[in-house]
C-alpha positions as CSV (number, residue, x, y, z in Angstrom):
1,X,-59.6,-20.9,58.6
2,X,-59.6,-18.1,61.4
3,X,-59.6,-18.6,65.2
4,X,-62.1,-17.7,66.9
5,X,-62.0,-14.6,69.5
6,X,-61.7,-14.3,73.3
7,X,-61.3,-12.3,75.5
8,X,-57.4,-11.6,77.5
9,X,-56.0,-10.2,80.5
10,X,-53.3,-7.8,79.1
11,X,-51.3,-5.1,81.8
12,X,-54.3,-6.0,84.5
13,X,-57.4,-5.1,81.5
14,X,-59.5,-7.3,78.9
15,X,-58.2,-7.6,75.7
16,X,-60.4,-8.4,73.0
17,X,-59.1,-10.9,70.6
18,X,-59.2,-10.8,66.6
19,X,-57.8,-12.6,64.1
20,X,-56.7,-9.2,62.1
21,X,-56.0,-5.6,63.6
22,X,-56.2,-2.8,60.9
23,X,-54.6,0.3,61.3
24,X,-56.2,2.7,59.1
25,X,-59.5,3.0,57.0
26,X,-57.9,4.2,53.6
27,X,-58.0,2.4,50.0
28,X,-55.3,-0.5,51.4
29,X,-56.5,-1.0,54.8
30,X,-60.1,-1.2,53.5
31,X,-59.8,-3.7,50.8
32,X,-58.0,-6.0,53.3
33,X,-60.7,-5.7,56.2
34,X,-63.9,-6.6,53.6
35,X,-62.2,-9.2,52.1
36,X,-60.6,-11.0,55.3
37,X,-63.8,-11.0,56.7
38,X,-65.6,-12.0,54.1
39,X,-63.5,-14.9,54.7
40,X,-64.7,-15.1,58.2
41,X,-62.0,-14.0,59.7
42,X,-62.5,-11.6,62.8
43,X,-61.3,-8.4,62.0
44,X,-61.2,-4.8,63.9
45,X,-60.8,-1.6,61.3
46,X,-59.5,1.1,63.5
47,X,-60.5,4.5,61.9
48,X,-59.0,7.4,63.2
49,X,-61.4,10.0,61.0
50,X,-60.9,13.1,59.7
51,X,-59.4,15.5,62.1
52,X,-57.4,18.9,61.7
53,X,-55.3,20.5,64.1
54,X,-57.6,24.3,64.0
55,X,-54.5,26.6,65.4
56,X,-52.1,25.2,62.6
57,X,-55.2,24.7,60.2
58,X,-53.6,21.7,59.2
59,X,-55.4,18.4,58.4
60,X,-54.1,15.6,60.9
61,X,-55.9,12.7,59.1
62,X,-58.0,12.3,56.1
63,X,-61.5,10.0,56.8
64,X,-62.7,7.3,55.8
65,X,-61.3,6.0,52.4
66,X,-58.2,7.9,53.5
67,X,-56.0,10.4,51.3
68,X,-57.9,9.2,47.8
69,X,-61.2,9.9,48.5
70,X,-61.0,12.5,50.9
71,X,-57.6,14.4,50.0
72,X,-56.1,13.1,46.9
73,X,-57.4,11.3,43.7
74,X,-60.6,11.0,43.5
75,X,-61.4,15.4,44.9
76,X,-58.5,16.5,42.4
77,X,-60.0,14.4,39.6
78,X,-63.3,16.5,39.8
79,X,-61.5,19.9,40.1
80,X,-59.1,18.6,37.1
81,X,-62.4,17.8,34.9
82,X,-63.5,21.3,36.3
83,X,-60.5,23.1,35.2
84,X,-60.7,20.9,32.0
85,X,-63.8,22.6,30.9
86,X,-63.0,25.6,31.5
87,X,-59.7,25.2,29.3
88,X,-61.6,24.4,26.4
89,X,-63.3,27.6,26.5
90,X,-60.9,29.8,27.7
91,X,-56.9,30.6,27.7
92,X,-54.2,30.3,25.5
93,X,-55.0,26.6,24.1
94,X,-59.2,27.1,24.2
95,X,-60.6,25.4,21.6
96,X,-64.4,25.9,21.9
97,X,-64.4,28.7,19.2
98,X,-62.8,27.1,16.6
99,X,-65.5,24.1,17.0
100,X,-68.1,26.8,16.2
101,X,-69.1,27.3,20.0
102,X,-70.2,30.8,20.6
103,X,-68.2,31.9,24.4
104,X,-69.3,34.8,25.5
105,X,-67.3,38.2,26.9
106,X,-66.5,37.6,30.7
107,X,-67.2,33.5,29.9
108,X,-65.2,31.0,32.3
109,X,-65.5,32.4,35.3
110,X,-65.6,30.0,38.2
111,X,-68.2,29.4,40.9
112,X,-66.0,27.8,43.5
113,X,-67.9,27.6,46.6
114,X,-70.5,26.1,44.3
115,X,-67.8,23.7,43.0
116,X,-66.5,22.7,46.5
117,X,-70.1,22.3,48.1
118,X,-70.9,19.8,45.2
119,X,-67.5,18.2,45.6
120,X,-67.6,17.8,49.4
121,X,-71.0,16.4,49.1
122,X,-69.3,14.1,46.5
123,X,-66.7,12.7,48.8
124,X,-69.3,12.6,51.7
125,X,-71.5,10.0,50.1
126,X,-67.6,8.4,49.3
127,X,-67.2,8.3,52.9
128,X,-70.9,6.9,53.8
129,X,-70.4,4.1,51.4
130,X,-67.0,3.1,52.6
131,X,-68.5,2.9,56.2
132,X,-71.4,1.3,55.0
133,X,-69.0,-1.8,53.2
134,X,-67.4,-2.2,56.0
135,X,-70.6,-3.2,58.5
136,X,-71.9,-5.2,55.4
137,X,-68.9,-7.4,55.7
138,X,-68.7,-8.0,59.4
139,X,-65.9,-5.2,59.9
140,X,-65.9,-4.1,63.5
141,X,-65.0,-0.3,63.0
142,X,-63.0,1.5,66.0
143,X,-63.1,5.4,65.5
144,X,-59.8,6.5,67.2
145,X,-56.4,6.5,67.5
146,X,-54.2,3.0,67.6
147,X,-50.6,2.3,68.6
148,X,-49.1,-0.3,69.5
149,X,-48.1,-2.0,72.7
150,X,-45.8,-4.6,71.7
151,X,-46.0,-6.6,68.4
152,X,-49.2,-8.3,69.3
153,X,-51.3,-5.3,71.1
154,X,-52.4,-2.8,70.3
155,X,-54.0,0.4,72.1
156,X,-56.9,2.5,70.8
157,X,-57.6,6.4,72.3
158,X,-61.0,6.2,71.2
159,X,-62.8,9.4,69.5
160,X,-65.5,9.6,72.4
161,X,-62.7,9.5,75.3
162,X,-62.7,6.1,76.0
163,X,-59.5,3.9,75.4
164,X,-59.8,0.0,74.4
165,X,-57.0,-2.7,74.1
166,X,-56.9,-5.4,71.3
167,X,-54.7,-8.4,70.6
168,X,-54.4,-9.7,66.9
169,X,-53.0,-12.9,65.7
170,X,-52.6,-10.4,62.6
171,X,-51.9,-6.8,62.7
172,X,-51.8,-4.6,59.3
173,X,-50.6,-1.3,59.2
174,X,-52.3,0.4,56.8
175,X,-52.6,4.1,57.6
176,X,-50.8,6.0,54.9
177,X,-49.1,9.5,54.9
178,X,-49.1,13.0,55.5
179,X,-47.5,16.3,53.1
180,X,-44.3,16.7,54.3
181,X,-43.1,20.9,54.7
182,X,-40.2,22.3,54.6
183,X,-38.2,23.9,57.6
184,X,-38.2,27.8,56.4
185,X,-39.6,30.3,58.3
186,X,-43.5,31.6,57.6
187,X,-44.3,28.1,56.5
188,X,-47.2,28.3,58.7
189,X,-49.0,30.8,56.4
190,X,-48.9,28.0,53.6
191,X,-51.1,25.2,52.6
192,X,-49.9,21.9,52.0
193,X,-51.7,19.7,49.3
194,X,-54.5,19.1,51.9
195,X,-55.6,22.1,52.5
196,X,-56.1,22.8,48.7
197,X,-59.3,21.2,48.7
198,X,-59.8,23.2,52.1
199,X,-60.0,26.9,49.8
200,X,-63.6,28.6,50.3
201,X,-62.8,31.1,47.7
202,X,-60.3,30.3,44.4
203,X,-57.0,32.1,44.4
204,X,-56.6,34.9,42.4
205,X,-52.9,34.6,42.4
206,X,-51.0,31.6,44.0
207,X,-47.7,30.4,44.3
208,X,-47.4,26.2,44.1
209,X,-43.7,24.9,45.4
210,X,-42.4,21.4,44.0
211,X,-41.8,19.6,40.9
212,X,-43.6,16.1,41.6
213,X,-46.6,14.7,40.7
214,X,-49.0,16.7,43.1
215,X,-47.4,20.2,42.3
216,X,-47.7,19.4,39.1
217,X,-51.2,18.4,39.2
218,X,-52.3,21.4,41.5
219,X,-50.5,24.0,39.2
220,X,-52.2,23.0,36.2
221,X,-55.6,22.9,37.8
222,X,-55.2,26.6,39.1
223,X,-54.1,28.1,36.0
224,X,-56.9,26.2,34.0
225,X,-59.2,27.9,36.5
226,X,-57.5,31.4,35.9
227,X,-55.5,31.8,38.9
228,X,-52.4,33.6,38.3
229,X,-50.2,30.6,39.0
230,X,-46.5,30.3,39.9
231,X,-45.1,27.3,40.0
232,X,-41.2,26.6,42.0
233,X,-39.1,24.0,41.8
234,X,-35.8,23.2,41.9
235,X,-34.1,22.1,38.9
236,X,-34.4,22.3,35.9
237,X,-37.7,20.7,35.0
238,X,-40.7,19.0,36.9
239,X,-40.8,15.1,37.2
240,X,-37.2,14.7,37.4
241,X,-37.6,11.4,39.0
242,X,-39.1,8.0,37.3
243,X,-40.3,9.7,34.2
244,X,-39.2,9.3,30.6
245,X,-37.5,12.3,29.7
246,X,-39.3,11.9,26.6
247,X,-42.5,12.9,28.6
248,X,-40.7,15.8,30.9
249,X,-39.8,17.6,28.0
250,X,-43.1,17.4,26.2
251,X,-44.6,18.5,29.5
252,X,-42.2,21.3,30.3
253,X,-42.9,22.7,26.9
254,X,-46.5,22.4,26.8
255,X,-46.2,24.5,30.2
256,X,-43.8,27.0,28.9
257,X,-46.3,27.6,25.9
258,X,-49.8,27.5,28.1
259,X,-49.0,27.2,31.3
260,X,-48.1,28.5,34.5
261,X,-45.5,30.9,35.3
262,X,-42.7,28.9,35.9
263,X,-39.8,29.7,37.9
264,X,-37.3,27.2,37.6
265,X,-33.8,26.2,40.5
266,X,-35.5,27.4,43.3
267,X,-35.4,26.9,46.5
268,X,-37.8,27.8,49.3
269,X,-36.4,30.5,51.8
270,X,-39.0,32.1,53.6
271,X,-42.7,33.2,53.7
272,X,-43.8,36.4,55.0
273,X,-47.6,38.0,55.4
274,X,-47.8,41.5,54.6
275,X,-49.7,44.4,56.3
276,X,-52.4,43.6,53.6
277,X,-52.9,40.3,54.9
278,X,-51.2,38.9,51.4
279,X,-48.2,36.9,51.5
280,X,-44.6,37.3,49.7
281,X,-42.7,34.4,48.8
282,X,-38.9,34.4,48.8
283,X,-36.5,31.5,47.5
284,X,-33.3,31.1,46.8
285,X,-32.7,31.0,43.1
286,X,-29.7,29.9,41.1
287,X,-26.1,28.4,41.2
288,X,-25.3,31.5,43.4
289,X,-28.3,31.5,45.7
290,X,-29.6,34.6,44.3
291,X,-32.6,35.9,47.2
292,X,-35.7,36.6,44.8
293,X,-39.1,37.8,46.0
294,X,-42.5,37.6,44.9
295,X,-45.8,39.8,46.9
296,X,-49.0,39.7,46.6
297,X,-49.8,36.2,46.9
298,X,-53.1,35.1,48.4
299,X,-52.1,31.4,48.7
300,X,-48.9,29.6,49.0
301,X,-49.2,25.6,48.4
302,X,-46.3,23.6,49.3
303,X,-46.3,20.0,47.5
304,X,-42.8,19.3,48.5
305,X,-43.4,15.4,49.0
306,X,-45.2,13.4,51.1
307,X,-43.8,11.4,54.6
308,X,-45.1,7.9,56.0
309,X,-47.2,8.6,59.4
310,X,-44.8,5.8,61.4
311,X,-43.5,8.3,64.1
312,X,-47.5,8.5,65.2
313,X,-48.5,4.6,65.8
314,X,-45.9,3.4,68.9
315,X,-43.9,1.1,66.5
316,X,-40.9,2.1,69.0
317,X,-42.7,-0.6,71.3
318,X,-42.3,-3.5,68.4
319,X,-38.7,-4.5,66.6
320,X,-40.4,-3.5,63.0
321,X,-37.5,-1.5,60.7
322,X,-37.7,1.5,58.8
323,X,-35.8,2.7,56.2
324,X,-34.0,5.8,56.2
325,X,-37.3,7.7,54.7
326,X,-39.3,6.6,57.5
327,X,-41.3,3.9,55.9
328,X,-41.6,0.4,57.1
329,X,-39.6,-1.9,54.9
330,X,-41.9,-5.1,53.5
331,X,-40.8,-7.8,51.6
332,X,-42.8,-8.8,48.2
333,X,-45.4,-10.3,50.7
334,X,-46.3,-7.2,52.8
335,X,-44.2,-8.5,55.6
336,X,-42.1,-6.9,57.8
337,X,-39.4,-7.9,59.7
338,X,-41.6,-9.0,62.7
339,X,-43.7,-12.3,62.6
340,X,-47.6,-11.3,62.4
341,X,-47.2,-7.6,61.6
342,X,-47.6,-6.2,58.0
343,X,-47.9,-3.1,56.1
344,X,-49.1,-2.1,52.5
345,X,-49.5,1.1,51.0
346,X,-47.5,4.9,51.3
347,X,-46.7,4.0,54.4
348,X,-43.9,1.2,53.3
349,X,-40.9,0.7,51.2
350,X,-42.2,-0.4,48.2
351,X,-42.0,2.9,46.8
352,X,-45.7,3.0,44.6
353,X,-47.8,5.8,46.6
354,X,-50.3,4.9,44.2
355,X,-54.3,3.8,45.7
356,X,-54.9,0.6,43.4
357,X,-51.6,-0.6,44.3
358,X,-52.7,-0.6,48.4
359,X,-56.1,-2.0,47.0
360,X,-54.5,-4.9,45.4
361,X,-52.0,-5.7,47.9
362,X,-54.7,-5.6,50.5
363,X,-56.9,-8.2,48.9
364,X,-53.9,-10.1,47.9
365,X,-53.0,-10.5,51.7
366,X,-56.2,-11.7,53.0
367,X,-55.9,-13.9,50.2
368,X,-52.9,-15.5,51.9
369,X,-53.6,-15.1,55.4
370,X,-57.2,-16.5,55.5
371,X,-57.9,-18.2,51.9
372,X,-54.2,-20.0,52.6
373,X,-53.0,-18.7,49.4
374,X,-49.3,-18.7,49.8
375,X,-48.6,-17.8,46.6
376,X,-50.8,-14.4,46.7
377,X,-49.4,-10.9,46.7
378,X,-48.7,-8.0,43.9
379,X,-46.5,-7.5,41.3
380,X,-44.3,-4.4,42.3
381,X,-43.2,-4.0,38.4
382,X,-45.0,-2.8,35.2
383,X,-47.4,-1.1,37.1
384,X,-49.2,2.0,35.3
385,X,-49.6,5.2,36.4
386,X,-51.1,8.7,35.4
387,X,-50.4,12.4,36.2
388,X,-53.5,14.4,35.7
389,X,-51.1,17.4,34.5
390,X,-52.0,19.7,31.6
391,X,-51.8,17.8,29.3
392,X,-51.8,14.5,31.2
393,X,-49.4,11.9,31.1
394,X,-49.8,8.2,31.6
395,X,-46.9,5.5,31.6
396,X,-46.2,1.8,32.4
397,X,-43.1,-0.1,32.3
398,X,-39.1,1.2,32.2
399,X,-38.2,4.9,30.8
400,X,-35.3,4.5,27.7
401,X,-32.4,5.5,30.3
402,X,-33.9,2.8,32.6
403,X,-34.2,0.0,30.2
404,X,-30.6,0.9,28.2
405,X,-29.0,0.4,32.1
406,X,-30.7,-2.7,32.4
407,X,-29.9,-4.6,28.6
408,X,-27.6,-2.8,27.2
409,X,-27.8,0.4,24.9
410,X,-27.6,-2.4,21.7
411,X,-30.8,-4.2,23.1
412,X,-33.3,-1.5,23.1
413,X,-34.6,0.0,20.1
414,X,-37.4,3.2,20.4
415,X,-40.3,4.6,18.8
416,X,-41.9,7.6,19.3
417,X,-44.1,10.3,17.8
418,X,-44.5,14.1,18.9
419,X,-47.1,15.3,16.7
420,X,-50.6,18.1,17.2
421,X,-53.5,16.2,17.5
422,X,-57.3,16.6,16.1
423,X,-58.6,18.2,18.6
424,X,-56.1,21.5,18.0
425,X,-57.2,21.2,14.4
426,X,-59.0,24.6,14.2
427,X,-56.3,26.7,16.7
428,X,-53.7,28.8,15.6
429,X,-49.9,26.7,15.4
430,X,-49.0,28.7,18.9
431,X,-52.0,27.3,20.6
432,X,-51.8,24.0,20.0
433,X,-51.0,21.5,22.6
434,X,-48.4,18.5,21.5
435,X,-49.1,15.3,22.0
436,X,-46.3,12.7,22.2
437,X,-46.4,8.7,22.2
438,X,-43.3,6.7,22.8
439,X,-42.4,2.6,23.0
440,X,-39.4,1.3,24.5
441,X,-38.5,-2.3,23.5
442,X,-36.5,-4.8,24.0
443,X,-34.5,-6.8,21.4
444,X,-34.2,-9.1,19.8
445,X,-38.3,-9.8,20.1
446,X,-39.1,-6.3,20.3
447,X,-40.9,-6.9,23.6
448,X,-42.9,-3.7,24.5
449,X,-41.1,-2.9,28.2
450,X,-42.4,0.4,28.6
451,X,-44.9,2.9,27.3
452,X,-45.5,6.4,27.4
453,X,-48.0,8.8,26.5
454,X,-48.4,12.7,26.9
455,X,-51.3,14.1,25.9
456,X,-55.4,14.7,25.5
457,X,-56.7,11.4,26.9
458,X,-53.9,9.9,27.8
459,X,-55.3,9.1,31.2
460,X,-58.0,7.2,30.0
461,X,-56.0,5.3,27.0
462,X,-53.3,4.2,29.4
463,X,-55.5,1.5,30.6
464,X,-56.2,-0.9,28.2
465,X,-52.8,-0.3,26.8
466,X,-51.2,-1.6,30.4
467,X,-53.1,-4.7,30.6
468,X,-51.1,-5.8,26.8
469,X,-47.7,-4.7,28.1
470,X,-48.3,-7.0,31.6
471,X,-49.3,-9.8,29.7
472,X,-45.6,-9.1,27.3
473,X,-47.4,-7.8,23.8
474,X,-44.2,-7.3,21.4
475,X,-44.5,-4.6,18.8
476,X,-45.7,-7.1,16.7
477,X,-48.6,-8.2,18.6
478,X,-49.4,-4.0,18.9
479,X,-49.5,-4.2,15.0
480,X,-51.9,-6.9,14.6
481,X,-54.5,-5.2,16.2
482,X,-55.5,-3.0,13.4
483,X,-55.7,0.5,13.9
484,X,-58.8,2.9,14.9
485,X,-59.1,5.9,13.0
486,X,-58.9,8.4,13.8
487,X,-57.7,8.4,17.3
488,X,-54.9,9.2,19.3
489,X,-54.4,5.9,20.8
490,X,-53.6,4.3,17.0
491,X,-50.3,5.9,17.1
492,X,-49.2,3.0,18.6
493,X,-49.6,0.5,16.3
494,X,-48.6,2.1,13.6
495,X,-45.9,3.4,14.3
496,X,-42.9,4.4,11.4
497,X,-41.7,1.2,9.8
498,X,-45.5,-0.7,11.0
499,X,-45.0,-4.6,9.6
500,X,-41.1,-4.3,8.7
501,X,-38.3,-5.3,10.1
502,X,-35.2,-3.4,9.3
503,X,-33.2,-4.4,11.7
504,X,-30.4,-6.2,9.1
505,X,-29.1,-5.3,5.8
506,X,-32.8,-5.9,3.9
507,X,-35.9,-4.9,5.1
508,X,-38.6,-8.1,5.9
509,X,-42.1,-8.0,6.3
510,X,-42.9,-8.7,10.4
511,X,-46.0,-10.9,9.4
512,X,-48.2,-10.8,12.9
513,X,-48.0,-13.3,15.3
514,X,-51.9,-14.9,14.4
515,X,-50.3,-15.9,10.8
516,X,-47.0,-17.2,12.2
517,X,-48.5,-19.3,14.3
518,X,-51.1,-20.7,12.2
């Protein structure tokens, strides 16, 4: 299946010869590497490591296992579950007490250098067994820098000052992205979403700019903690982009009620450090631009967005195109425009920044390139996601505005439940959290083509619930799996109207699909 390698002469030096370059050791660029050369194909992994630039304090590349394991999911999991049990002790939806759970005076506070050491050690042994797969499949690992020479070279800066050149029948760019930051000034007193998991002591009051995912996610973790939390962002809500609006408004007022302070059409200005060493925060608020300040902050995290790394690897010396965002336009194959060179993960077009999505198209590329799979790649549709936000969300599928453009307002029909769950059952009404469950289908078979969830647990129900909707479960097949009570999750099949059909003048029994067909 693979050639074998040899050595080159390229610009007067040896070349070393593979059949697949890697650029970049996270989730994507890993996958692919252990699985082509499990294949036995001849594969160098250049890793560049984890690296900060110490006069900005600013994190110029995550490590091995890239932004998930070292910067993203899997560190802001454990501080989420941190946070999580803290909430259920303490705050303004802390339910401990009313489950008969004696918390003392002065209970919840947080030991956060114990917390990070423990965490750090966490992603350590992460990293170890990353660099440990990689040598168990055959992986040749590079620590350093690549770019590329033309679309068939490329040239490593190596982390102990020596520099190597390589020549791939293959090449994969793989190496991810970076927070972007936005062009105010003082924004060099900030933190970007990086240098969150960087904090040797927690915040005692912080300010948290952007209404995405990560802002999101970072806000609700410090205010669980008991950081005075602020969170900015400029319109009217958080999420405004891919999310059902059923979910944003079940979010925004779940936040409103018991959680951070939020301060809503605003726009970052500037960021200034005070003679106290704190920092003031000023934005621009408003139709009118109204100049608002806030002091006394001893951390400002910006979680603006994130921007593809493509300025960093020399693609000027190859013909590959980028979109107007930066990232490196693929087709449903991973291919770019340039014969041999691909790309998979946050640093391409396909607009899923999500780690099992790099993972999958990774593998699914080695499957073509060096099984001879040409059918193999990944879906880019009804994929699932989570936001570990308080209360978290989890979704798969097309939103109601989204699936109304697509078949028509008369070809969708909705159902969907806001209601308190058990696990409030002992709190005052005030200081219970709302959960809220929601089906979109299509007509006339009532397909399920998208489902959303807000709410305890909804991370981990989201799940098994994705694998029905990709395989095309209808409402009716949801109703012949009889419920489990009582749970959450049993909302869904049994829902208002469960084994009817009143979609005509008289209502008929929807018999389930396992007595229709027998």
């Amino acid at each position: 299946l693979c050639r074998p390698f040899v050595l080159q002469i390229v610009a007067g030096k040896l070349s070393m010869m593979y059949d697949a370059i890697v650029i970049g050791g996270g989730s994507g660029g890993s996958a692919f590497s252990k699985r082509a050369a499990g294949y036995g194909a001849k594969v160098a992994l250049i890793e560049r490591g984890a690296q900060w630039d110490t006069a900005k304090r600013k994190r110029l590349s995550a490590g091995p296992g890239g932004t998930c394991v070292n910067v993203g999911c899997v560190p802001k999991k454990l501080m989420f579950m941190a946070a999580a049990h803290r909430e259920m002790m303490v705050g303004p939806a802390a339910t401990a007490q009313g489950y008969g759970v004696t918390v003392p005076a002065g209970a919840g506070s947080i030991d956060w250098k114990g917390l990070k050491e423990r965490r750090d050690k966490y992603v350590a042994k992460l990293n170890t067994g990353y660099t440990a797969g990689w040598k168990k499949e055959g992986v040749e690992v590079i620590e350093g820098i690549g770019t590329f020479v033309d679309s068939e070279t490329v040239a490593v800066q190596c982390n102990d000052g020596s520099s190597r050149t390589l020549k791939g029948k293959h090449i994969l760019i793989a190496c991810g992205g970076l927070p972007s930051e936005p062009d105010i000034p003082g924004v060099e007193h900030a933190i970007n979403s990086d240098g969150f998991f960087e904090l040797e002591e927690q915040p005692k009051k912080v300010a948290v700019v952007g209404a995405g995912y990560i802002a999101v996610e970072m806000a609700g973790i410090l205010h669980a903690m008991g950081s005075e939390t602020h969170l900015f962002f400029r319109g009217d809500t958080v999420l405004r982009r891919g999310f059902d609006p059923f979910l944003v408004e079940t979010l925004m007022e779940a936040m409103e009620h018991h959680g951070p302070i939020l301060h809503r059409n605003s726009t970052p200005a500037s960021i200034t450090k005070q003679e106290n060493g704190l920092l003031t925060y000023t934005a621009s608020e408003g139709p009118m631009g109204k100049q608002k300040a806030i002091a006394d902050f001893d951390c400002i995290l910006l979680a603006i967005g994130r921007k593809p790394v493509t300025d960093q690897i020399g693609l000027q010396n190859t013909s590959v195109a980028l979109n107007k965002s930066g990232h490196i336009v693929v087709d449903k194959f991973e291919n770019t425009n340039v014969p041999g060179i691909y790309a998979i993960g946050d640093i391409t077009s396909t607009g899923y920044e999500l780690t099992p999505v790099a993972i999958a198209a990774g593998r699914r590329l080695a499957d073509r390139l060096f099984l001879g799979e040409e059918r193999a790649r990944i879906a880019y549709e009804m994929i699932a996601t989570v936001v570990f936000s308080h209360p978290p969300i989890g979704c798969i599928g097309l939103t109601e505005p989204q699936a109304k453009a697509e078949f028509g307002e008369e070809n969708v029909r909705v159902k969907q439940s806001r209601f308190n769950s058990m696990l409030y059952a002992f709190n005052d009404d005030d200081k219970k959290v709302k959960t809220g469950l929601k089906l979109v289908l299509k007509l006339p078979e009532e397909k399920v083509v998208g489902l959303h969830c807000i709410g305890p647990y909804s991370d981990e129900m989201m799940q098994g619930f994705a694998v029905a909707v990709r395989m095309g479960a209808t409402r009716a097949d949801f109703e012949a799996s009889v419920a489990i009570h009582p749970t959450i999750a049993e909302e869904f099949v049994t829902f208002g109207g469960w084994g009817q059909d009143k979609s005509g003048e008289k209502v008929k029994a929807q018999l389930p699909p396992y007595i229709l067909s027998g």
